[in-house]
N, C-alpha and C positions, 0 to 999 in steps of 0.2 A: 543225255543232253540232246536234244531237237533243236536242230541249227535253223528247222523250217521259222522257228518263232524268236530267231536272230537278226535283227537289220544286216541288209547285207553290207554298210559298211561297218558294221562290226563284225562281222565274218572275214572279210577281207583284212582287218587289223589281229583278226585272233591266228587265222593261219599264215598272216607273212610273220608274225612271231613266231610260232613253231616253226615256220621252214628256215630263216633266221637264224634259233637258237641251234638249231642243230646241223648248223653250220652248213644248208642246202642252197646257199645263196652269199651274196656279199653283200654291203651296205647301198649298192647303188644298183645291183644287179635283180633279175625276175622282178615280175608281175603278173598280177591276179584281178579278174574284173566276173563280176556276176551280174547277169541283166535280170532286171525286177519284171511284175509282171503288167508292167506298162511302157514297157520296152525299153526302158531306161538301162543305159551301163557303168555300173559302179564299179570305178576302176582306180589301181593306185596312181598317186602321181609321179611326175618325171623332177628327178634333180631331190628327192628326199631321204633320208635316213632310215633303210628298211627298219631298222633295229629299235627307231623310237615313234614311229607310227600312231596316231589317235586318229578317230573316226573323224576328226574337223580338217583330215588333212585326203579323205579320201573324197576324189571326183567323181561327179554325177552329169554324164554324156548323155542328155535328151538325144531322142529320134532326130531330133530337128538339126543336132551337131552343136548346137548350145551348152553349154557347161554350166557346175554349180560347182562353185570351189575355190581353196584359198592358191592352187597351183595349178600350173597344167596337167593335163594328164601325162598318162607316159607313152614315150615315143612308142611302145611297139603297140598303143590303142588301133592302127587300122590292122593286122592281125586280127586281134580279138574282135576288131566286127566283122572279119572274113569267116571266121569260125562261127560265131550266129549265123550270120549270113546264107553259108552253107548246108549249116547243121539248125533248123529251127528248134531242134529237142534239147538240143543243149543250150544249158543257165548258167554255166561257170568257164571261167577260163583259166587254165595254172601255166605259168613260166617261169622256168628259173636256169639257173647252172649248178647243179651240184656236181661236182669236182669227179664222181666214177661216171655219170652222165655223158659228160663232158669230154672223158679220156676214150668214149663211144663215140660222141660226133666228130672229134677229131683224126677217129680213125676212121670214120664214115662204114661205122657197122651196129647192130642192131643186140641188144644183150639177148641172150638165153633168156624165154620166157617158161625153161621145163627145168630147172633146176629142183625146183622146189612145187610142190601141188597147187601153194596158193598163187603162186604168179601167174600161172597161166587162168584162173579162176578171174582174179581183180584186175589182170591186163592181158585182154582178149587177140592182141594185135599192137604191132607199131610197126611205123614206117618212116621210109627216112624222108622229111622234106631238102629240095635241095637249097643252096647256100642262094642270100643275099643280101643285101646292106641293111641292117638292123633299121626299124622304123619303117622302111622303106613300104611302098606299096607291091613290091614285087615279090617281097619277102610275103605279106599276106594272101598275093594268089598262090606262092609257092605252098604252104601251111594251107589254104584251104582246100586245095587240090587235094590233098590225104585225108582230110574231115570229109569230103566230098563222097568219095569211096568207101566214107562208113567205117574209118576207121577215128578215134578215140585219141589216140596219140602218136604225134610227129616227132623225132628224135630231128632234131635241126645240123644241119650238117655246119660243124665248126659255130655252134652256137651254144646248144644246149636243146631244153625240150618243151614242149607245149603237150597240157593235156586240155580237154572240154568233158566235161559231164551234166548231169541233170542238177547237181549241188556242187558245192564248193566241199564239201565233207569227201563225197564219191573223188571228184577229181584230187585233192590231197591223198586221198588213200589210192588210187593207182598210180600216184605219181611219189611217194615213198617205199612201195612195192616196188616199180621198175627199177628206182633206185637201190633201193639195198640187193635185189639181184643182180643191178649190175654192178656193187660192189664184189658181192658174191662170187661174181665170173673174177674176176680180177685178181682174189685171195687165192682162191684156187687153183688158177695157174699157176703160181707160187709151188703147190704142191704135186703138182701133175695133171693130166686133162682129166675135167669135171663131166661128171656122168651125167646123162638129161634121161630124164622119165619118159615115156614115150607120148604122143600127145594127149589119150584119154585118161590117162592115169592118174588126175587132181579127181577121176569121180568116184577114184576106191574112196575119199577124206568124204565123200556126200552122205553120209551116216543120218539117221534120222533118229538113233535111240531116246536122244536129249528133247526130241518133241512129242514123245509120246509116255514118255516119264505121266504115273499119277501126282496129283496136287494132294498138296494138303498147307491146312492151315495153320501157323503158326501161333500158339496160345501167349506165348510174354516171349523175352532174347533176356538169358542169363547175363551175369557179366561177363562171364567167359566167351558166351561168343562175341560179344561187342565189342570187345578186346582183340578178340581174332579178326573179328572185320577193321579194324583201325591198322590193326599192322599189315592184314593185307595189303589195304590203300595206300599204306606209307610206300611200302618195297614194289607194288606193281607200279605206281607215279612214277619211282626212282628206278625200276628196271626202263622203265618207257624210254626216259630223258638219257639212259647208259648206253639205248641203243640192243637192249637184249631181249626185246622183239617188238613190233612193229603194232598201230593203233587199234588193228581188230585180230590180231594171231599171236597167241601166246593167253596159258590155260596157268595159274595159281590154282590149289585149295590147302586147305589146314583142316585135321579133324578135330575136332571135339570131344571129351570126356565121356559124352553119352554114345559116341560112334557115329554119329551126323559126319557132315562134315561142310564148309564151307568151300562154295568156288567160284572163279571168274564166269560172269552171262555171255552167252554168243550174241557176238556182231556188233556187242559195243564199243565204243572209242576209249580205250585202255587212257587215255591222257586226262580221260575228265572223269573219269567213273568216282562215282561216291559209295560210302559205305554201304548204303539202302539197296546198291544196283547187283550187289554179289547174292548167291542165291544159295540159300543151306538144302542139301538134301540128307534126305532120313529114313531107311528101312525103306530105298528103291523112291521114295517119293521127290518130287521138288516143292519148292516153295509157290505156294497160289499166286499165278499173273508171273513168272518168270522164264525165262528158258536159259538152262547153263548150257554151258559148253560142251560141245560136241564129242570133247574126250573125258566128258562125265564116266562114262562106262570104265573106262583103264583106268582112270582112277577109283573107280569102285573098286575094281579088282585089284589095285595092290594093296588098299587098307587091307582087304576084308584077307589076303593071304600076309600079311605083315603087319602085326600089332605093333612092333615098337616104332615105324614110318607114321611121322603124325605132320607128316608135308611134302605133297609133290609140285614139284613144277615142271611145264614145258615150257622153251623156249627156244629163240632161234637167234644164237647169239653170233654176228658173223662170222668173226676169226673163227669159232667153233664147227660153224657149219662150212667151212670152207676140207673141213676133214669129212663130214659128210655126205658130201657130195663128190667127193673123189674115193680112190683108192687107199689112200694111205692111212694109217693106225695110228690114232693119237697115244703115246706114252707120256703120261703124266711125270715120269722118271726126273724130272728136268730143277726142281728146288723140293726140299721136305715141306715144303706146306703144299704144295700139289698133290705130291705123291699121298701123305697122309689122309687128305680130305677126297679125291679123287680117285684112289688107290688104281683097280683094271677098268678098263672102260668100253666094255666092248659093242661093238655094231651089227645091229639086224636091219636085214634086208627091209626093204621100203614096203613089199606085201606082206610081211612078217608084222610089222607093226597094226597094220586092220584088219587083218583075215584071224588074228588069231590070240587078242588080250589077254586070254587068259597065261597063254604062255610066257609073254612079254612081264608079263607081272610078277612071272616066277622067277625070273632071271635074276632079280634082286635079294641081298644079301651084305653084308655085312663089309668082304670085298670087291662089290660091284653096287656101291651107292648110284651109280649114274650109268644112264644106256645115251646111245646115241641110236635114232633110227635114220638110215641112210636117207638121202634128200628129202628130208623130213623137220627133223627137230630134235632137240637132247631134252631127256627127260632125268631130272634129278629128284632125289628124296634127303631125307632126314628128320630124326627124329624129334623136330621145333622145326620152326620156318625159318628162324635166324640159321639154323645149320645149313638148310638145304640151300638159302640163298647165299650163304658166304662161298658153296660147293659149287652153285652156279658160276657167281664174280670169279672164283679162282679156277675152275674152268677154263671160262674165254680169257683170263687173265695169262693163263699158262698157254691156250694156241696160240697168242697174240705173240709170245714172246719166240715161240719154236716160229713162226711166219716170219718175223723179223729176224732170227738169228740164221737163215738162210745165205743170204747176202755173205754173211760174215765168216761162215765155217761150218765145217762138220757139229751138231751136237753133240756132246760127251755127258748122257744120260747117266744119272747116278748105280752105283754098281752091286749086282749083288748083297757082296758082302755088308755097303751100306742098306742097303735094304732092309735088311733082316736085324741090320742095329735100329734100325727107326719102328721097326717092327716089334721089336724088345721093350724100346725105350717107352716106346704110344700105347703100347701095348694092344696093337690090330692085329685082330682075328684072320685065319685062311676062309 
């Protein structure tokens, strides 16, 4: 999807829904405005229902200060034109409060932008604007003083945050990034202090094998693979909205009969991708006019070392990656459908996962369905994609529950002895 051939108040109604639905805002809270390219600011209004938004409800701020609209705008519009103002390259403005954001300006500090390779990648810098009365004019010299300096995004102090970009796409997607990191910082305090990658270390992920793949041309689509690309689109749609990875990070594929295999394209927006946009590769080739994924390569190599893995995923699910990012060993030990599906889970080093594929490919086996690679991502298989995704869901379903059961007491992990009766009974391989 090309948001460029989007009115921009439909852009404004498509992403205060997604930040909305996934609960990055409340019904009276953030806003979004993108100036067209006759200077005009299309901005949401004040006193409306984020959650039920239509394009007849979004205002149009001529240069002149003139409006077009069934409302006002919203109070925090003279920001947003302090942000143009300062920043002529930037066309989008994002505001909002999401709740780990928030637990940041409150404490008047800035999240880890190294946790993870891609945040530092999609959020170059932030800064903290200092506090003042919402709406306010002082509030938008304070916010464009940090645009000012060239920097992209203001963490508002005891507010929330503002991003500007060149789109309203770009700024959603830095401003979901800084967010789920700074959930990230938060989970893993939980577990112990979070390790940071040092700061060049997002350009070991700078891999270029996936752009230099040959083409080739696809003669007819079996049904079998149009089946595969449908169930793809079902489960990456509903990984999106579960929150088990983010609009352009996180890799799907499924293979095929013939030993093809299908997988998600780099740098598309995982929320709207259609079946046409995944891209089959075959005997090292890609699909003509496409570019997959950047971890096309590792997924070559575990098909092609593992016949019966006919599905890998990576993702970055956060309870999950809150064990990632620290020290601590995730044991699955905690209910038998963890343990069963999960079985050992072990972690490789963050250079270990792109210096050296072939290895990482080998790690897999029968009780090691799933790797974790440190401040990275978890990489699950199975033999369907229905297996690998349930392996995923029960995954983060089982960090989520050892994160929470902190508070409450010591875990009392299942024991040996049980072990080896579920090991009987399932009848799982060493």
């Amino acid at each position: 999807m090309n948001i460029q051939y989007i009115h921009p108040a439909d852009q404004l109604v498509m992403f205060m829904q997604r930040i909305y639905d996934k609960g990055l805002t409340t019904m009276s809270g953030g806003n979004l405005s993108i100036m067209d390219t006759d200077g005009n600011i299309w901005i949401t209004p004040a006193s409306v229902d984020k959650g039920t938004l239509t394009r007849k409800d979004i205002i149009c701020v001529h240069p002149d200060g003139t409006t077009d609209g069934p409302h006002k705008p919203s109070s925090e519009l003279p920001f947003h034109q302090s942000v143009y103002r300062m920043r002529p390259d930037l066309k989008a403005v994002l505001h909002a409060h999401p709740p780990a954001l928030v637990a940041f300006s409150i404490v008047r500090r800035v999240p880890s932008l190294d946790l993870l390779p891609t945040v530092r990648k999609v959020c170059k810098d932030v800064r903290i604007a200092t506090y003042a009365v919402p709406g306010s004019e002082e509030l938008g010299e304070n916010i464009g003083k940090v645009f000012a300096e060239g920097c992209d995004i203001a963490l508002l102090e005891n507010h929330g945050v503002c991003v500007g970009a060149p789109d309203m796409f770009t700024a959603f997607q830095r401003f979901e990034t800084l967010n789920y990191s700074a959930a990230l910082e938060t989970l893993a305090g939980k577990l112990g202090k979070a390790n940071e990658l040092p700061l060049d270390a997002y350009r070991a992920t700078e891999t270029s094998h996936h752009t230099k793949m040959d083409d080739f041309i696809p003669n007819s689509h079996t049904s079998e693979e149009l089946a595969a690309r449908r169930d793809m689109i079902t489960l990456i749609h509903r990984s999106y909205k579960m929150g088990l990875f983010t609009a352009t990070h996180g890799t799907y594929s499924m293979r095929l009969s013939d030993g093809s295999f299908i997988i998600t394209p780099f740098g598309c927006d995982r929320a709207y991708l259609e079946e046409d946009d995944l891209v089959r590769v075959k005997a090292g080739m890609k699909e003509l006019g496409k570019t997959p994924s950047r971890a096309v390569y590792l997924h070559q190599k575990i098909y092609d070392k593992h016949p019966d893995i006919h599905a890998v995923l990576i993702a970055h699910p956060v309870h999950a990656m809150a064990f990632a990012v620290t020290d601590a060993q995730l044991d699955p030990r905690t209910i038998p459908e963890s343990y069963i599906l999960l079985r050992d889970v072990k972690k490789l080093g963050y250079q270990e996962f792109y210096q050296n594929p072939d290895a990482v490919a080998e790690q897999f086996d029968e009780a090691h369905p799933v790797l974790m690679a440190a401040n990275d991502c978890v990489i699950v298989t199975g033999d369907s994609l229905l297996k690998a995704f349930d392996r995923l869901e029960v995954m983060e379903s089982t960090c989520h529950s050892i994160l929470d059961s902190l508070g409450l007491g010591p875990v009392v992990y299942i024991s040996d002895k049980e072990v080896a009766d579920l090991k009987e009974a399932f009848h799982l391989k060493d």
